[in-house]
C-alpha positions, -999 to 999 in steps of 0.1 A, spaced: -590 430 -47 -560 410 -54 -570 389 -21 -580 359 -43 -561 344 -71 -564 313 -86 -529 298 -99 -527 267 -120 -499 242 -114 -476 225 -131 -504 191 -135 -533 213 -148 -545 216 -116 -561 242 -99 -554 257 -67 -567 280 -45 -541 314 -31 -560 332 1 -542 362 3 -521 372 36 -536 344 49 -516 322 27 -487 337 30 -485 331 70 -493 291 55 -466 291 31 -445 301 60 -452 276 85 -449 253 54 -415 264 43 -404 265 81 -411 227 85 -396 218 52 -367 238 67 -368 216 94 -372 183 84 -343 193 59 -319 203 87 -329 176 107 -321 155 75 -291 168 68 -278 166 104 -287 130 103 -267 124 70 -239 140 86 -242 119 112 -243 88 94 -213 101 71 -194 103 99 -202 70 116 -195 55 75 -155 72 78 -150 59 108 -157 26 102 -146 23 65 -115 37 87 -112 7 114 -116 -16 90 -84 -4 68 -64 -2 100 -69 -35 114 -64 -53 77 -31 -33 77 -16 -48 107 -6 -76 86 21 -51 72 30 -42 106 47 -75 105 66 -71 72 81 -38 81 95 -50 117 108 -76 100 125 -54 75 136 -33 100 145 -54 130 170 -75 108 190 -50 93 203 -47 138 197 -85 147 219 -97 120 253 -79 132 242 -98 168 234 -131 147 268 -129 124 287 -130 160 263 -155 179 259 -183 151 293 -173 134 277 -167 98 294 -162 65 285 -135 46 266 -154 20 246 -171 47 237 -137 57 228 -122 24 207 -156 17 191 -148 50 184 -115 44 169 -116 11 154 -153 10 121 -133 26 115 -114 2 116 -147 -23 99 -172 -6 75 -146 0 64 -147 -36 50 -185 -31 29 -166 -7 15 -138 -28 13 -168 -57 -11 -189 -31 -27 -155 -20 -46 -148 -45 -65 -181 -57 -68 -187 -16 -89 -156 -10 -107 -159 -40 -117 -194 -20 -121 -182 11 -123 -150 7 -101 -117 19 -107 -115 52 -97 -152 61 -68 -151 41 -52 -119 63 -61 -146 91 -38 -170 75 -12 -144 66 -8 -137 103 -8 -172 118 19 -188 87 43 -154 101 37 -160 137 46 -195 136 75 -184 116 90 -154 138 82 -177 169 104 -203 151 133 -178 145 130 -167 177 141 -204 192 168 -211 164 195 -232 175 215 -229 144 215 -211 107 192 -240 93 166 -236 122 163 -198 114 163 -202 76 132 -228 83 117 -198 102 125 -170 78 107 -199 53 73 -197 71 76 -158 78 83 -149 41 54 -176 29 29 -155 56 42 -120 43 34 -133 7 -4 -140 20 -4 -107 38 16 -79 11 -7 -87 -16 -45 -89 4 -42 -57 24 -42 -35 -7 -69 -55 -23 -94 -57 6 -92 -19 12 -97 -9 -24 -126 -32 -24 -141 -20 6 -131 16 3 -151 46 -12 -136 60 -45 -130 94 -29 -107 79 -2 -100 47 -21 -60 61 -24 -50 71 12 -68 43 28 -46 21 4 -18 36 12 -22 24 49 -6 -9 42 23 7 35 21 31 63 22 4 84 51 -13 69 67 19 77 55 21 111 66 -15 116 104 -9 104 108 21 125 94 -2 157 124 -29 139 153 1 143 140 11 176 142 -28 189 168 -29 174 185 5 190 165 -5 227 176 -42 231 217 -38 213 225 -38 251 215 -76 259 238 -101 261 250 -110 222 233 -146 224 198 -133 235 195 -97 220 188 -107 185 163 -133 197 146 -111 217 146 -84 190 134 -110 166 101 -122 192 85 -90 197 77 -93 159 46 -118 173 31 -96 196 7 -77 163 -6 -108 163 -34 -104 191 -45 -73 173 -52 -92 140 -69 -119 160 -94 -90 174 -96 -76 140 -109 -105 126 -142 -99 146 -146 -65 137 -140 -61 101 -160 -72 74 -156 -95 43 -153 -76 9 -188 -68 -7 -170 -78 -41 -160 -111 -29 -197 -113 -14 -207 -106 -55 -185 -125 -64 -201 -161 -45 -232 -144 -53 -240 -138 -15 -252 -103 -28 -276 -90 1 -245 -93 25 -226 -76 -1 -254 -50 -5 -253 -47 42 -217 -43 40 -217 -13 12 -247 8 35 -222 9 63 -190 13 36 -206 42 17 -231 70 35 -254 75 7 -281 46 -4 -286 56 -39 -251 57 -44 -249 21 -26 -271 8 -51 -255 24 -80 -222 6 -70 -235 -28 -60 -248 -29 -103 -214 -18 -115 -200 -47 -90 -227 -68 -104 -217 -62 -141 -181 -64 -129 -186 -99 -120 -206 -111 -145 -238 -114 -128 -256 -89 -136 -264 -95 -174 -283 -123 -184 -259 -127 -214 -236 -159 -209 -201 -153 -216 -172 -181 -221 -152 -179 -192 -116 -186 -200 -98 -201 -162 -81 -171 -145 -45 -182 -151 -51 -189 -184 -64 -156 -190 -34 -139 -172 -12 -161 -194 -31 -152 -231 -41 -118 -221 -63 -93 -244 -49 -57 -255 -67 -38 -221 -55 -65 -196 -16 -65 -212 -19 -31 -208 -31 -38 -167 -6 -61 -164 20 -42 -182 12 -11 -158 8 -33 -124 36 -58 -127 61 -28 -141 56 -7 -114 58 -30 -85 96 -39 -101 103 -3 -103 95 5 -69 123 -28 -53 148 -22 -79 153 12 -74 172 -4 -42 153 9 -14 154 -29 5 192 -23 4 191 9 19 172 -1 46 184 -36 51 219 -26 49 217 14 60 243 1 92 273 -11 65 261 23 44 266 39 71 292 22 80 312 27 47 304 65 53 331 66 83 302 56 116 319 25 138 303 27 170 273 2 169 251 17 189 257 49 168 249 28 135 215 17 151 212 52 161 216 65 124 194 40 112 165 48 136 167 85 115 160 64 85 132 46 100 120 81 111 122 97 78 105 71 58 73 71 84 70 108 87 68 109 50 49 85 41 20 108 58 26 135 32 14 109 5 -16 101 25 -32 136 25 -24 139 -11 -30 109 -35 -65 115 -33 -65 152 -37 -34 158 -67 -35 127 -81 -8 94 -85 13 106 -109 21 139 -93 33 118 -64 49 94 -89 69 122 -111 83 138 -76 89 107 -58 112 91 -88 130 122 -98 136 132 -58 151 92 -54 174 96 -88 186 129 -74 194 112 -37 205 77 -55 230 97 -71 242 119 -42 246 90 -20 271 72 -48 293 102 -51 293 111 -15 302 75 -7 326 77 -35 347 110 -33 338 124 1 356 94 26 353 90 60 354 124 74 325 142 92 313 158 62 304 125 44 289 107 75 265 141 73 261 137 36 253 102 41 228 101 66 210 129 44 210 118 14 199 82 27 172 99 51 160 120 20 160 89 -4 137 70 16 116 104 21 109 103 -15 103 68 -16 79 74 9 60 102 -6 52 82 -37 61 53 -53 61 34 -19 21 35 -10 10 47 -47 26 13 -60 2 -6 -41 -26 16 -48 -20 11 -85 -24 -28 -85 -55 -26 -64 -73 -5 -88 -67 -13 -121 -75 -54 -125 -112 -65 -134 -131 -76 -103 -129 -116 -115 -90 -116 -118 -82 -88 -95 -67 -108 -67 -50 -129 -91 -31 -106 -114 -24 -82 -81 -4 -112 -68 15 -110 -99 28 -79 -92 35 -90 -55 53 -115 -67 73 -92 -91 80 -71 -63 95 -98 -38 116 -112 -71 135 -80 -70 133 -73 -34 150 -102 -32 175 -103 -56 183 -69 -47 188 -81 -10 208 -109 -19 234 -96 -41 240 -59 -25 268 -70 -6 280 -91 -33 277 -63 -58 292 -35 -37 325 -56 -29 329 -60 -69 315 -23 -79 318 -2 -40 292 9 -26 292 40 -42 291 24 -76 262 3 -69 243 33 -58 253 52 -95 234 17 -110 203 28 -89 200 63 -93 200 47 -133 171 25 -130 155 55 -108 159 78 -139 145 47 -158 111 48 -137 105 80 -142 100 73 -178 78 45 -172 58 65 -153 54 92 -178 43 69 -204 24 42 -190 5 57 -161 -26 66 -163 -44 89 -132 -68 70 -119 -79 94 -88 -116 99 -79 -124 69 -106 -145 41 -93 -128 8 -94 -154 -3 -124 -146 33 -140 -106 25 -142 -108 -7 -159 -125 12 -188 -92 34 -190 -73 8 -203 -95 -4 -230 -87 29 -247 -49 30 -256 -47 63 -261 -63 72 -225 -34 44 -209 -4 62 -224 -20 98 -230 -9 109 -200 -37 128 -187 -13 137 -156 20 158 -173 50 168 -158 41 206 -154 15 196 -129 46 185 -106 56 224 -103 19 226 -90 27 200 -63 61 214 -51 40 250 -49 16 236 -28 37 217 -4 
């Protein structure tokens, strides 16, 4: 009794139970299933791994681009005190050579996005880094101001390339759960690079005034070998692939992107649709430009969002603090030069340690939490650097103050609007104007870079220092506005996801990220 049953399954069909028997079956059976699930899930954790580490590489080497920005950044703010005494510069010559960089490189970023659209990302990092080298080999060599303003030329066209392709490339090859810290590696490494510029800087003061500065300036070629290996290791962007319709490579370089096929299939359609090739339907394509130029309601919104926060995040000042942190410091009561490089190697310091903060968090709280701390911390510092450069002298204390304040206002820079900036203009565009309208907002941020570069020193003889400070910690206050009410969150969204954020108005200012969520932040840190 009770040793035979008959059960009917779910398909009407009949099927046979033999007692204790069976159960000693059902057993073994469930023990292999066991197995052959362990043994599957081991070798999806195997493969998951193997996916990081290579979506990993491949935002690392397309960073090193940036490498080349920051020591350039970094390295000048020392090598011109050496080049004022060696080529006997006025100080407009060396505000025009400070800041023409950042301008020229906007003809870059301009070129940089209908070139990799051509030729696709990878290639145009190629030709970032080759346009700089030749530059910073060029500087290197100068005879004379005009030589090295024909050099700072080439550099600042080869940053342009390299500023606004890094971001794009990652986002594009990047899952959506990591999409935001491995964007933010560009700007690590921009980071990384200035500190290597102070520390040059700091290491070589000692040389002899005519060769210092030159050698400072040539060890800015040497990422260049790095790039040249990268190139044979990383692959192109599966949306560019989509994009010339070479879809199976795209489809090859999203299974070693992304660890799950079903989920690399589900992407490759919403790339698909993204680019138009995926419907039948025939749509009027309007040119790029023209469509940048006449935008509709969800891309003015894009553009509004991207260009406006790439402004914010130059002029706020944070070139000037860094290009000019020596004469800050300087103002502050420090003389000794090699204690000025010293002070500015803390700055360096400051702004790299910190920009690791933003890494571990952007994807895990979110851009605007970052955002909301980053531009309130910089108005507070912004602030505090104007009055303690205003009513605190030259004594100990405000050489302390100073260095603090500056060291903290880079900090905040660092923990937010610095990387998230660039994750922001990545993200939002459609795929088929993407490159295009991100070098917009390149371009917007070397405009200010530049003319904040260029007319610091200008400004701060008319105003003080201290008074041109009080006019940044305004515009900081300004930012935080902007990001309150025209930044949407866009963590843990797929690129394809995001773009249908902004065709809902009320979603693009809503604020789905408030201000109390900051508190929630700060707790956590």
């Amino acid at each position: 009794m009770g040793l035979v049953g008959v059960q009917e399954n779910g398909n009407g069909e009949i099927g046979l139970s033999i007692g204790t028997k069976n159960k000693y079956r059902r057993m073994d059976s469930e023990v292999t299933e066991d197995f052959d699930d362990g043994s599957h899930h081991h070798h999806q954790e195997k493969r998951s791994s193997s996916t990081r580490k290579y979506v990993l590489a491949c935002a690392i080497f397309a960073s090193l681009n940036s490498v080349l920005l920051g020591y350039d950044v970094g390295v000048m703010s020392g090598a011109i005190i050496f080049i004022h005494e060696d080529l006997k510069i006025t100080e407009v010559q060396e505000e025009v050579l400070i800041g023409c960089l950042s301008i020229l490189s906007l003809f870059g970023s301009l070129a940089g996005g209908r070139t990799s659209d051509i030729i696709g990302r990878k290639w145009t990092m190629a030709l970032a880094a080759i346009i700089f080298q030749t530059g910073a080999a060029t500087m290197t060599f100068a005879p004379s101001f005009e030589v090295l303003i024909l050099g700072r030329f080439l550099a600042g066209i080869g940053i342009g390339f390299g500023v606004m392709i890094a971001p794009i490339y990652i986002a594009e090859i990047s899952p959506s759960v990591a999409r935001g810290s491995l964007t933010s590696f560009p700007e690590i490494f921009i980071n990384l690079g200035i500190l290597l510029g102070y520390v040059s800087n700091f290491a070589f003061s000692g040389l002899p005034e005519h060769i210092n500065w030159r050698v400072m300036l040539g060890v800015g070629t040497l990422p260049s070998l790095f790039i040249g290996a990268a190139l044979f290791i990383i692959p192109e962007s599966p949306r560019w692939l989509v994009m010339k319709n070479r879809v199976d490579e795209a489809r090859a370089v999203l299974l070693k992107t992304i660890d799950n096929e079903a989920e690399v299939e589900e992407r490759l359609a919403e790339i698909l649709l993204a680019a138009g090739t995926g419907s039948t339907e025939k749509y009027e394509e309007k040119a790029v430009w023209r469509e940048l130029l006449s935008p509709s309601p969800p891309l003015r919104r894009m553009l509004i969002t991207g260009v406006g926060i790439q402004c914010f995040q130059q002029i706020t000042g944070i070139d000037a603090t860094v290009y000019y942190s020596p004469e800050i410091f300087q103002e502050a009561g420090i003389q000794d030069k090699s204690k000025l490089l010293a002070a500015t190697v803390a700055v360096g310091v400051s702004k790299t340690v910190f920009i690791l903060v933003a890494i571990f968090l952007v994807d895990k709280l979110g851009r605007k939490p970052l955002l909301y701390v980053s531009t309130i911390g910089m108005t507070i510092c912004l602030f505090s650097i104007g009055v303690t450069l205003t009513f605190l002298g030259q004594g100990q204390v405000g050489i302390a103050m100073a260095i603090l304040f500056v060291c903290s206002n880079v900090a905040f820079f660092s923990v937010g609007i610095g990387p998230v900036c660039w994750v922001l203009t990545s993200e939002i565009f459609p795929l088929k104007l993407r490159a295009q309208a991100s070098a917009l907002g390149a371009v917007g941020n070397r405009v200010c870079s530049g003319l904040v570069a260029m007319s610091f020193l200008s400004i701060s003889r008319a105003i003080s220092v201290g008074g041109t400070f009080f006019v940044f910690a305004v515009i900081s206050a300004l930012s935080v506005l902007f990001v309150y009410k025209l930044v949407p969150e866009t963590k843990g969204k797929s690129l394809e996801q995001i773009e249908l954020l902004f065709k809902d108005e009320h979603q693009w200012n809503g604020s789905e990220v408030e201000l109390g969520d900051v508190v929630h932040l700060v707790q956590k840190q």
